[in-house]
C-alpha positions, 0 to 999 in steps of 0.5 A: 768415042771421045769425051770430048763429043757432046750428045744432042738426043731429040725424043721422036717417039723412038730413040732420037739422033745423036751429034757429036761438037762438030755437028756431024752424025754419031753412027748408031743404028736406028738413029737419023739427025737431029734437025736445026743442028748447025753443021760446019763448026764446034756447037760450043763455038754456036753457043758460047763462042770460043772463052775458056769461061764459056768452054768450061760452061759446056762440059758442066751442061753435058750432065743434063744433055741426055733426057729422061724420056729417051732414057726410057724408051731405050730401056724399053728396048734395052736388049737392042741398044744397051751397047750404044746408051753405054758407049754414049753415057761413057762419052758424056759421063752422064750420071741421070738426066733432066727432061728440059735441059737440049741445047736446042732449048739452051740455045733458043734461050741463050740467043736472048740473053746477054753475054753477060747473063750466059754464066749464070743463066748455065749455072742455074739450069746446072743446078736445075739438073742436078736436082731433077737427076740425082734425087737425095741419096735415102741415107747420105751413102754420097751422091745418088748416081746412075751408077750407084743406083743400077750397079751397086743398090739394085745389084744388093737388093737382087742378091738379098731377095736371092736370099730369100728365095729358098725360104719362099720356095719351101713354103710353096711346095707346100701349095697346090701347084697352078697356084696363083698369089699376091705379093706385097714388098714392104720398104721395097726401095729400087724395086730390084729385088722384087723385079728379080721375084717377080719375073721368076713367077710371071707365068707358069713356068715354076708352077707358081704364078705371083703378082708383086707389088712394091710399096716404100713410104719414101718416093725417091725411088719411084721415078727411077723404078720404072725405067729398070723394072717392068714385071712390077707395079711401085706404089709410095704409102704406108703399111698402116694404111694397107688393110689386113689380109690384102695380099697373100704373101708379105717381103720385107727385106733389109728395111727393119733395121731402119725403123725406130726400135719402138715402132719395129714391132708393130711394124712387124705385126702389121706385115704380118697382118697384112698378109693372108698366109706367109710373110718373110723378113731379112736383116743383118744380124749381129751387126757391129757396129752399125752402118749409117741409118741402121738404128740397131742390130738384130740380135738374139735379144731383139728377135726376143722381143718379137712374135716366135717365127715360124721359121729362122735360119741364119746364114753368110750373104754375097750382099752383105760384107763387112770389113774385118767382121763375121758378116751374116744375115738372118731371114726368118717367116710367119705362116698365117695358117697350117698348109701342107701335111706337116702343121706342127711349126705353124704360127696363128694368125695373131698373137694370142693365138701364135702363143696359144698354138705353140702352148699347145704344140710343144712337147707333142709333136716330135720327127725322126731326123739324120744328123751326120752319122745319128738319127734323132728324135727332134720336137718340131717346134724347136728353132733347131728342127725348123733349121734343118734342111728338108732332105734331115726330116721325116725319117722313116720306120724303114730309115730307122731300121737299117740305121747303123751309126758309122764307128770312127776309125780305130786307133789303135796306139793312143799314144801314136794318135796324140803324136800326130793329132791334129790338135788344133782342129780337134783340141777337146778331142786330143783332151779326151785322149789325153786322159784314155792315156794318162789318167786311169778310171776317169769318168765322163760328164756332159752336162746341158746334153740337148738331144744327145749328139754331144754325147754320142760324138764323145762316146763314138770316140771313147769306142775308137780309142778303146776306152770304156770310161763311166759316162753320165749325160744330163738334160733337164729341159724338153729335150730329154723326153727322147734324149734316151731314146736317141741313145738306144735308137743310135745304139749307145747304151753305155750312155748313162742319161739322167732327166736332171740339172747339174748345180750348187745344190741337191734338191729341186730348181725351176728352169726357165724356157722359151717354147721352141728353144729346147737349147736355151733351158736354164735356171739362171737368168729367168726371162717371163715373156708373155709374147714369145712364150716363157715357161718355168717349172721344177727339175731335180738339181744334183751336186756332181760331188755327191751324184758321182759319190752315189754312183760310185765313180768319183774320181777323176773326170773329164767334163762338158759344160753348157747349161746358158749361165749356169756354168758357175753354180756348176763349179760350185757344186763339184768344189771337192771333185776339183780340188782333190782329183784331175778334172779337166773340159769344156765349158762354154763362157757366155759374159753377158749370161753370167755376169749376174753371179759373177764378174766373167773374168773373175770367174775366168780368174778362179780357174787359171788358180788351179787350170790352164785355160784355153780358148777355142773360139766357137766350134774350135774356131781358134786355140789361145791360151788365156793367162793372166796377162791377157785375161783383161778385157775378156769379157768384153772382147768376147761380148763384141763378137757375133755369137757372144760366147765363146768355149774354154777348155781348162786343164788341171795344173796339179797333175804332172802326168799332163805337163807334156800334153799341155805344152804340145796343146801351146805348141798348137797354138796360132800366137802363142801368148807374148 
């Protein structure tokens, strides 16, 4: 169809009939002529007559030519007659539409006006048009067009409630099947995502029937709404005006991030409120820098602030991308009331009483999962439980009892291996092997164990490679009530477990924890929050200098250090040990959680005197040398980065039989430092 063909559609109760400039009937099925149209010559012509001035006029009217009504009805019928609405609206380039402006009307009325007030008259109603169509764009993105609306926000917001589903679907199996729920969308905008929920649940089909309701404090939508979504009802307010317990369930997609960051945690509370069992929320997480209209970004340090989920998971989103940056999102949950056989990661149904139930739960409630090749003993009401996929919980006796942890592949010639390692996507690994084959009688340390699986995984590569080096762990927090026994349950005896903190003295330390956070113990940084639940309480403390001395086994040491800023009280306490034997490890280096003791590149500093220094990214995500010509800025360039921490690898300088095995680990490297 030609662009230049001008669209003349007269609502009739069904979709109306269509003219191209000549008059003549476009072909399209179910549609007659118009009546009153001039046939025989342009419509232009019949209008404005034949100027340029009067030519340009009619392209500009062609932006309100199509009405809002007849757009409606044809999505009524959509399936019918999506192909002919997008042949016509590629034809007139029409973005919306506005209800008044036919050239019927602009005819009747240009034949009273004069000649000379026909421009005016046309920009006026242009103007008219524009308005009434394109509605104020929520976050000045550029213009609010029918195109942006159906392809790109109601695209987002479907793929971000797809998000959402899984953790929804989790909690519905948990409910009697023939169920049926309210649903309250908080900030629901185009209402796609809601609609994308809704006709999920609209019968039976799942075993689950949800009614969704969409509410938004903003009304740009709620005109549009309606002519895509047709399984939901759109209501304009504000959540504080909803009474508590009014739905079941609450979802809140993409919308806390808007809020005002004072006002965000009543907001929250209110959602949680307002539904009677489950609510769910989602954002951006660790957003850097922040689009246009998100106040902040929802951290670790923000997600502090806030009531302890019941659940959390963060994770990469098809909705969510961000040039030139790690883009994932997070979607956590609250559950009002325990439902199900598994009660143990329940919040209460305020905030005095969520607090009082995880005082009350942790420490008490433990499952047995598989992790890879392990099976451990995890408390429920750990962040890292709740993460899990269903199919890791619940273990068995049975499980338990045919367990056998899967040994690596023997070796065999150590010195082979390290010919052909792969030294980029294992570098702590190639370390470790580097000193079964150059450093005799080592020992190995790692200290900040959790659960355990660290250790294991060095001990299960000690057994290929044949090496029978001393190996100590130590934990200090909640987890070490079952680290031994993951031990002994994975058949790892040689592990020697101590329920201790590693640092600059011999005595006892408070350490500081989050309920539900067994990876976050620490004795630095204390954070007293009533609202998410902090604890501290005394744990012994060794100096590795004398334990290693009272254990006979100082001496040469590969370590593994992750205690949450307490890495240089760490250093401090094994001060001989470094100065006088090969030590070598990982360490992991959180600037924000260190800088209290010391500035974090001067601790860096300290350890290029006397180790070459690497950075492994996190997870062996990368391998760099750090020196002293790219020590600067450190800190901050680590600060900036989604996860906020990064793992060093450090290597003594002083030991020669290491010089061969540290320039194959440089030769490993992406860019080698300039």
């Amino acid at each position: 169809m030609s662009p230049e063909r001008l669209v003349h559609l007269v609502p009739m109760g069904c979709p109306a009939a269509f003219h191209d400039l000549c008059g003549n009937s476009i072909r399209c099925k179910r549609f007659r002529p118009a009546p009153n149209v001039p046939q025989g010559q342009p419509i232009w012509q019949t209008i404005l007559g034949e100027s340029a001035q009067g030519k340009r006029m009619l392209r500009i009217v062609k932006q309100g030519a199509l009405k809002v009504s007849a757009i409606r009805r044809l999505y009524d019928q959509r399936n019918e007659y999506a192909r002919e609405l997008e042949e016509i609206r590629r034809a007139l380039g029409v973005q919306c539409t506005h209800d008044s402006l036919t050239l019927t009307a602009i005819q009747e009325r240009l034949a009273k006006i004069s000649p000379a007030s026909r421009v005016p008259f046309l920009k006026g109603e242009l103007e008219t048009a524009r308005k009434e169509a394109y509605p104020p764009h929520p976050y000045n993105h550029g213009p609010f067009d029918y195109d942006w609306f159906q392809y790109a926000s109601t695209t987002q917001s479907t793929i971000f409630y797809a998000d959402m589903l899984p953790a929804l679907a989790e909690w519905l199996f948990r409910q009697p099947r023939g169920s049926q729920f309210r649903m309250l969308d908080v900030g629901g905008s185009s209402g796609a995502g809601a609609e994308f929920l809704a006709k999920i649940f609209w019968t039976m089909f799942t075993g689950y029937k949800i009614t969704v309701d969409v509410l938004d404090i903003e009304s740009t939508y709620k005109r549009l709404s309606p002519m895509f979504n047709d399984h939901i009802t759109y209501k304009v307010g504000d959540i504080f005006a909803v009474a508590d317990g009014a739905y079941d369930i609450c979802i809140c997609s993409h919308t806390i991030e808007h809020i005002p960051k004072d006002l965000v945690g009543p907001f929250i509370r209110k959602v949680i409120g307002v539904s009677s069992q489950f609510s769910i929320f989602n954002a951006p997480y660790m957003e850097s820098p922040t689009l246009p209209g998100h106040l902040y970004t929802v951290d670790k340090e923000f997600l502090s602030t806030l009531p302890v989920p019941t659940t959390k998971k963060i994770y990469r989103s098809l909705g969510w991308y961000r040039q030139n940056q790690l883009s994932e999102c997070i979607v956590f949950t609250y559950e009002r009331v325990p439902s199900g056989p598994h009660t143990e990661c329940k919040t209460a149904s305020s905030y005095d009483e969520s607090l009082i139930w995880r005082v009350v739960m942790q420490d008490r409630s433990v499952d047995l999962v598989k992790l890879g090749p392990y099976m451990n003993i995890i408390h429920c009401d750990d962040e890292m439980y709740k993460e899990l996929p269903a199919q890791h919980k619940n273990q068995t006796i049975y499980d338990l009892a045919r367990h056998v942890c899967e040994p690596l592949a023997e070796v065999g010639d150590v010195r082979r291996y390290l010919e052909g390692c792969d030294i980029k996507s294992h570098p702590f690994r190639y370390l470790a092997a580097v000193f079964v084959a150059a450093v005799p009688n080592f020992c190995y340390c790692d200290i900040g164990a959790n659960y355990g699986t660290t250790a294991m995984e060095m001990a299960r590569f000690f057994r290929s490679l044949g090496a029978q080096p001393r190996q100590f762990a130590f934990e200090p927090g909640i987890a070490s009530n079952v680290t031994q026994k993951n031990f002994a349950n994975n058949g790892f005896h040689e592990i020697e477990f101590h329920a201790a903190a590693v640092g600059p003295v011999d005595g006892f330390v408070v350490i500081h924890r989050e309920l539900g956070w067994s990876a976050d113990n620490r004795i630095v940084n204390p954070l007293r929050q009533r609202e998410r639940g902090s604890m501290s309480f005394p744990v012994r403390c060794h100096r590795l200098d004398s334990f290693l001395k009272s254990e006979s086994a100082f001496g040469p040491a590969l370590v593994k250090i992750d205690t949450q800023g307490a890495e240089p009280g760490v250093l401090a306490g094994m001060g001989e040990l470094l100065s006088s034997q090969p030590v070598a490890g990982m360490i992991e280096f959180t600037p924000d959680a260190i800088k209290g003791v010391i500035d974090p590149e001067k601790f860096v500093g300290r350890l290029l005197d006397t180790h070459y220094v690497f950075n492994l990214g996190v997870l062996d995500s990368e391998l760099e040398e750090i020196t002293r010509d790219n020590l600067q800025g450190l800190g901050q360039r680590v600060f900036n980065t989604p996860e906020r921490w990064v793992d060093l690898m450090f290597v003594p300088k002083s030991e020669p039989g290491l010089q061969k095995w540290v320039e194959k680990l440089r030769g490993a490297q992406e860019v080698p430092p300039g």
